[in-house]
Structure formats: structure tokens, C-alpha cells
N, C-alpha and C positions, 0 to 999 in steps of 0.2 A: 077091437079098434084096429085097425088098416093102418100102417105106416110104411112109410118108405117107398122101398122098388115096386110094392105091389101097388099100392097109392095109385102110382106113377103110370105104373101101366093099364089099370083101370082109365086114365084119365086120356092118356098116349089111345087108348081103342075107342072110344070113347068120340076122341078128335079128328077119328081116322073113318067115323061113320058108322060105326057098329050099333047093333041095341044094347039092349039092357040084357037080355036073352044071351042074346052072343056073346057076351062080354062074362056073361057069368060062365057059361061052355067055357071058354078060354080061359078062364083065370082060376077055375077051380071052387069062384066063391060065389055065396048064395043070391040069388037075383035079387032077393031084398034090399041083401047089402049091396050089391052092387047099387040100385036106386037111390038108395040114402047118401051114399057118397057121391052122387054122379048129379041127382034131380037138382035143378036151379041152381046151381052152383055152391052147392052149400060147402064142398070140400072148406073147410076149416082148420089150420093147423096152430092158429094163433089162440092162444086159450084166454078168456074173459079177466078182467083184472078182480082182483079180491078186495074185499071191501078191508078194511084197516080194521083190527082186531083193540080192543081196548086192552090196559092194565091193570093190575090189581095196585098200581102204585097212578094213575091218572088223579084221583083227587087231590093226591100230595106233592103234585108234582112243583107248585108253587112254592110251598113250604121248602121241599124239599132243596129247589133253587137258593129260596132265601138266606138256608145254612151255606149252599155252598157260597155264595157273595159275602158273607162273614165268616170265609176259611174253613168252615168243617168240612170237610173231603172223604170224614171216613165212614165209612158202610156201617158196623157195628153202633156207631156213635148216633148215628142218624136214625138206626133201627129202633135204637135206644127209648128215641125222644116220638117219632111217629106210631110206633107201637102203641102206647098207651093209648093215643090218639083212633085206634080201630084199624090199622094199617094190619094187612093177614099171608102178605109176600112175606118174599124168601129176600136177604141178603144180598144175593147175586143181582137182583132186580134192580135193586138201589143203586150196588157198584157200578153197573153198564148204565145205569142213567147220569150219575154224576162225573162217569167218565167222558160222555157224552156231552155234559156241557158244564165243565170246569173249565177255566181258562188254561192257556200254557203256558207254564212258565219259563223264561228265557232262559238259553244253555247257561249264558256268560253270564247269568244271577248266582251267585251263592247263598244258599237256603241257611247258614248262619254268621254271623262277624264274631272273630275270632276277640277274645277280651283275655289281656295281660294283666295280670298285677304285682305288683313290687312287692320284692321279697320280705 
């Protein structure tokens, strides 16, 4: 595959009137290749988008929501309960999902209240 200054210069002779022939004499590369990069404009540097790949955690992913909307957050605990259910991920998979769509919780909240009692 051609990148770069060579690209460039293919395309610079190219615009400048040359053949396919001469362009290959000049550049050192094979008149094939010279063709393929040059015929109807096909030079292409932008590459095709990839289709989305599924999860081994996509079926649970509802479920998996629903603990976290009832405060379960934690990976293990969650593995726990979809595991039996046919679930065949890893741990990691869960954590980056439910970090992904847990809510945040505010700085200036304190995650406990403090309780006194007389002596």
C-alpha cells in the first residue's frame, strides 16, 4: 500500500500529464500499481466505517440496567445473578458497562449521615 510522499508524487505526475508508463519509470513502482492508484480517481485514504460489533453481555443489558436503577453498581454482584442466567463474559465487561450508564453522584452529597448516640 502507497502512503504519503510517494502517494503524492504519483498524483503531482500524474497532473503534470504523464502516463501510467512514465510515472512508473519515475517513481520506481510497478505500472500496475501505479494504475490502481491513479485510474478514476480511486486514490482513497479514508477507510470504510466498520459495522458495530455485538456483546457477549447485549442480551443482559436491560437486566443489567434494571440492578443498576436499584443501586447495585457492583460488577461481581451482578455477575453473580446473570451468570446463572447463561451470561459467558468476563467481569471487566460488566464493570465498563455499568460505568457507562450509572448515574453520577454529586460531589457535595455524602455517601453516609453520621448517627450519635448517648452515652
Amino acid at each position: 500500500m502507497l502512503k504519503g510522499r510517494l502517494l503524492m508524487d504519483l498524483l503531482e505526475l500524474r497532473a503534470q500529464g504523464h502516463s501510467y508508463h512514465e510515472i512508473a519509470k519515475l517513481s520506481g513502482v510497478s505500472r500496475n500499481t501505479v494504475r490502481k492508484y491513479l485510474r478514476d480517481g480511486a486514490v482513497c485514504t479514508a477507510k470504510p466505517p466498520r459495522k458495530p460489533r455485538g456483546s457477549k453481555l447485549d442480551p443482559y443489558k436491560e437486566i443489567v440496567a434494571g440492578y443498576v436503577e436499584d443501586g447495585l453498581i457492583s460488577a461481581p454482584a451482578i455477575l453473580n445473578r446473570i451468570g446463572p442466567m447463561g451470561y459467558t463474559g468476563k467481569e471487566t465487561t460488566i464493570r465498563n458497562y455499568v460505568k457507562s450508564i450509572k448515574p453520577d453522584v454529586p460531589t457535595g452529597a455524602k455517601a453516609t449521615v453520621r448517627y450519635e448516640s448517648k452515652p
